[in-house]
C-alpha positions as CSV (number, residue, x, y, z in Angstrom):
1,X,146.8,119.2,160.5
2,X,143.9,121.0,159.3
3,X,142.9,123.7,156.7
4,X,140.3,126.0,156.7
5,X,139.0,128.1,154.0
6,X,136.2,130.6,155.1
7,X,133.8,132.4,152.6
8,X,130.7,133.9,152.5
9,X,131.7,137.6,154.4
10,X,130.3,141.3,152.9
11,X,128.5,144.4,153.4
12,X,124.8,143.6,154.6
13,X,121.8,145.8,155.9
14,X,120.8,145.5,159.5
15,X,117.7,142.9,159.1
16,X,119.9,141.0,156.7
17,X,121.1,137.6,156.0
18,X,124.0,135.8,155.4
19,X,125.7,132.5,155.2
20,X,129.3,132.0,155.7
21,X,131.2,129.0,154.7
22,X,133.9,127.6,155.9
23,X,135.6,124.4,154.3
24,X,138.1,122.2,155.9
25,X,140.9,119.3,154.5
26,X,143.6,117.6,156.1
27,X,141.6,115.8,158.4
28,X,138.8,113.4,159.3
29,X,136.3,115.8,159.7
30,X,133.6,114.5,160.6
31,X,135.1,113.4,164.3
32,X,136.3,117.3,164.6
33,X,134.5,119.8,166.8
34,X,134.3,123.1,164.7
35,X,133.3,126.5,165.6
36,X,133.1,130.5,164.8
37,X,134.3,133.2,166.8
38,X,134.3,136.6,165.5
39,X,136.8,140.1,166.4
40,X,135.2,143.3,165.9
41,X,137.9,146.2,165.8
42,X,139.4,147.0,169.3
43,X,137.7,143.8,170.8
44,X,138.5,140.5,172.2
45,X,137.7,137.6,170.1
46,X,134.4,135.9,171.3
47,X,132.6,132.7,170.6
48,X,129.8,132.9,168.0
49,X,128.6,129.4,167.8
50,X,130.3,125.9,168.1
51,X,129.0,122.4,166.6
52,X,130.3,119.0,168.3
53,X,130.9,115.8,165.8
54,X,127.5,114.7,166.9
55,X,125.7,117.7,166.2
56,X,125.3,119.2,169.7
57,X,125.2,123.5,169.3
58,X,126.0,126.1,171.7
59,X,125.5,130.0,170.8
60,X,126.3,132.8,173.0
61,X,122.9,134.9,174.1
62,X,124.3,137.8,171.9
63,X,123.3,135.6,168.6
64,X,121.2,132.8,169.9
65,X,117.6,132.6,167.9
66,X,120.0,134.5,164.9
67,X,122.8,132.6,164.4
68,X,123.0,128.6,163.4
69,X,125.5,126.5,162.9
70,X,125.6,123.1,160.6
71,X,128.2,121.0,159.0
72,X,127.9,119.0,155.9
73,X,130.5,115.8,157.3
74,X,129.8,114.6,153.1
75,X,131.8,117.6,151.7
76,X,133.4,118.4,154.5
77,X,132.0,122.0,155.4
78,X,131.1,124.2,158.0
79,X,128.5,126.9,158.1
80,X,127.2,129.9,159.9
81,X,123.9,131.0,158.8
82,X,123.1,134.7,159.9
83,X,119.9,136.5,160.0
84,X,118.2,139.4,161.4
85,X,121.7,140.6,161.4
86,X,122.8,143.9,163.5
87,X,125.2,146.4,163.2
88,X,127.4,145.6,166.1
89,X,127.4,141.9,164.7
90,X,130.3,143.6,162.3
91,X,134.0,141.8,162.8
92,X,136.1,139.6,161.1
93,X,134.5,136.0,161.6
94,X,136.9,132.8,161.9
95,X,136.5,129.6,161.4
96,X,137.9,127.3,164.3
97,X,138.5,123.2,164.4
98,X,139.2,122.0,167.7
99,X,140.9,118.4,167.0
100,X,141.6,116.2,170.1
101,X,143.9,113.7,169.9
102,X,144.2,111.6,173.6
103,X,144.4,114.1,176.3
104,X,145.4,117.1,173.3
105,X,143.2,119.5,172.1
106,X,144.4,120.9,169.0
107,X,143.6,124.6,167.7
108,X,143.2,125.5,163.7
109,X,142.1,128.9,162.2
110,X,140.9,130.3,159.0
111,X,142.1,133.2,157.8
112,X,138.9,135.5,158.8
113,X,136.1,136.7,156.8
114,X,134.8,140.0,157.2
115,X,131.5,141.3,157.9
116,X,130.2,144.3,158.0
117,X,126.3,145.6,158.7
118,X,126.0,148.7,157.8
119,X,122.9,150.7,155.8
């Protein structure tokens, strides 16, 4: 099992920054592939960025040269750093760990954090 607490969310400008946190237990985190994907009202959920146990990134074009993704394995933490931030980057942003175990790829979710670009 794993437990995730995201943080970080608000109201920002377009042009703006933030850094979302998301913190996990339960685990051993550090062998645990983690991830964001966001929902913006009416959508699909999509894939922001994901972060393998050795470091590897992937980002979607929509928020690649934006977006990055890094994980503290010492305090067992995940974070999505945001910048040059637009309004349709507004959703609710989750935090995902994708644990395998053998042949089993197990799927855990934060509760969503919300952000919202807006002047």
């Amino acid at each position: 099992q794993v437990q995730l607490v995201e943080s970080g969310g608000g109201l920002v400008q377009p042009g703006g920054s933030l850094r979302l946190s998301c913190a996990a237990s339960g685990s051993i985190f550090s062998s645990i592939a983690m991830g964001w994907y966001r929902q913006g009202s009416g959508k699909e959920r999509e894939l922001v960025a994901t972060i393998t146990s050795g470091g590897r990134t992937n980002y979607p074009d929509s928020v690649k040269g934006r977006f990055t993704i890094s994980r503290d394995n010492a305090k067992n933490t995940v974070y999505l750093q945001m910048n040059s931030l637009k309004p349709e980057d507004t959703a609710v942003y989750y935090c995902n760990a994708a644990q395998k175990i053998f042949t089993t790829v197990y799927n855990y979710w934060g509760q969503g954090t919300q952000v919202t670009v807006s002047s």
